[in-house]
C-alpha positions in Angstrom: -22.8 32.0 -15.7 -20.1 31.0 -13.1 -18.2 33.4 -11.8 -14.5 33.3 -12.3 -13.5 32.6 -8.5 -16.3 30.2 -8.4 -13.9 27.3 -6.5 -15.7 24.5 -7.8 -15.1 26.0 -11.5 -11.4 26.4 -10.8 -10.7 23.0 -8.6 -12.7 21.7 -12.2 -9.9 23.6 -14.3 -7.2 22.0 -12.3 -8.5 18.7 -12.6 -9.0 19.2 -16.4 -5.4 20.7 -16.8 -3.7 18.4 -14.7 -5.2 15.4 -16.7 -4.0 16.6 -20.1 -0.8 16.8 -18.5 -0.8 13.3 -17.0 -1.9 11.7 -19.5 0.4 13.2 -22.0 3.0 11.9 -19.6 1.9 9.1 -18.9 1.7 8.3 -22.9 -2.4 7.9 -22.0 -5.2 8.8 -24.4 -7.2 12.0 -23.3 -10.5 13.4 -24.9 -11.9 15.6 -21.9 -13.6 18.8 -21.7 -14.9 21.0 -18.5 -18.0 19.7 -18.8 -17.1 15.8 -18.6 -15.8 16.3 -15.0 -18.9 16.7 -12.5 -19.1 18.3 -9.4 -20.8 16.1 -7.1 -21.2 17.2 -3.3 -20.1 14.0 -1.7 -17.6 11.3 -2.7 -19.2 8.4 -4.2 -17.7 5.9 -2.8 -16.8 6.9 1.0 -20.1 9.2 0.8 -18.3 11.9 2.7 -18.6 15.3 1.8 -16.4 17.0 -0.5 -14.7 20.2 0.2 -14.4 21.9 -2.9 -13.3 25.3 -1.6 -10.4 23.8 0.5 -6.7 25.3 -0.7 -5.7 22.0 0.4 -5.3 20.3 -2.5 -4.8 17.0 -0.7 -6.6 16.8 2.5 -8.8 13.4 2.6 -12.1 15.3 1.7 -10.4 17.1 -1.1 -12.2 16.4 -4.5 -10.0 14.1 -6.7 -10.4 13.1 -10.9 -10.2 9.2 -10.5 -9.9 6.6 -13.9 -12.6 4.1 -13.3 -10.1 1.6 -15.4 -6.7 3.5 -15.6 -5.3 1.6 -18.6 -8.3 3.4 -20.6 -7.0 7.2 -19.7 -8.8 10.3 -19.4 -11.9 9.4 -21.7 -15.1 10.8 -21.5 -17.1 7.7 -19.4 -13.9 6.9 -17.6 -13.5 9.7 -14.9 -15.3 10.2 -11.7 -14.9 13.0 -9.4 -14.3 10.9 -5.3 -12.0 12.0 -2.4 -8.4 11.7 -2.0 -8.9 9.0 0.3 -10.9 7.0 -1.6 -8.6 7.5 -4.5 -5.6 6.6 -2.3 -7.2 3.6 -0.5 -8.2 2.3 -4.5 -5.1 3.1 -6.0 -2.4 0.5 -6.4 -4.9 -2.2 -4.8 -7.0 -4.9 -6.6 -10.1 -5.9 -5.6 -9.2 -8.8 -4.0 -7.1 -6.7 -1.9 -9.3 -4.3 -1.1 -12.0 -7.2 0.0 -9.1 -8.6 2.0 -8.6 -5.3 4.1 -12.5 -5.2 4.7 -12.1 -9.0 5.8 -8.7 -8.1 8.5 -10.5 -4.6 9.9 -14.1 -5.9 10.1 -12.5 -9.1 12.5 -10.1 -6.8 14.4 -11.2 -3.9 14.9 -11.9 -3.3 18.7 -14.4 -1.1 20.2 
């Protein structure tokens, strides 16, 4: 059994709780429990670590509930625990974009 000050358990919580309240918002469908938002150790996409015990709740390596496809809401299959700054670099941006800004930094970024 976790214990009650666990932070991973209550940065979990948060997420959960502040997703219900997004989504009801945000007029999105949501069907999430505790268990459908993991805990991973890094961020999957920047492969930094993640600091789950931070009172920060926004600092870059902060763990962050992301919507793989937002349209779809907070489904179970459509969430993924990554960092703030992964979740703020992808948010707002397509794909193309995204590519594009690998394109510009990767020719001018200077040593």
């Amino acid at each position: 059994m976790l214990h009650l000050r666990d932070p991973v358990l209550l940065k979990r919580r948060r997420m959960l709780n502040d997703s219900k309240r997004r989504a009801f918002k945000k007029g999105l469908p949501h069907n999430l429990v505790l268990d459908d938002i993991p805990a991973p150790t890094h961020c999957p996409a920047l492969g930094i670590e993640l600091d789950w015990a931070s009172r920060i709740s926004a600092g870059d390596n902060s763990p962050s509930l992301d919507r793989v496809v937002n349209d779809l809401g907070y489904v179970k299959g459509n969430v993924q625990v990554i960092s703030v700054l992964a979740n703020r670099m992808k948010q707002g941006a397509t794909l193309t974009q995204l590519a594009q800004i690998c394109v510009y930094v990767s020719k001018n970024d200077k040593p």
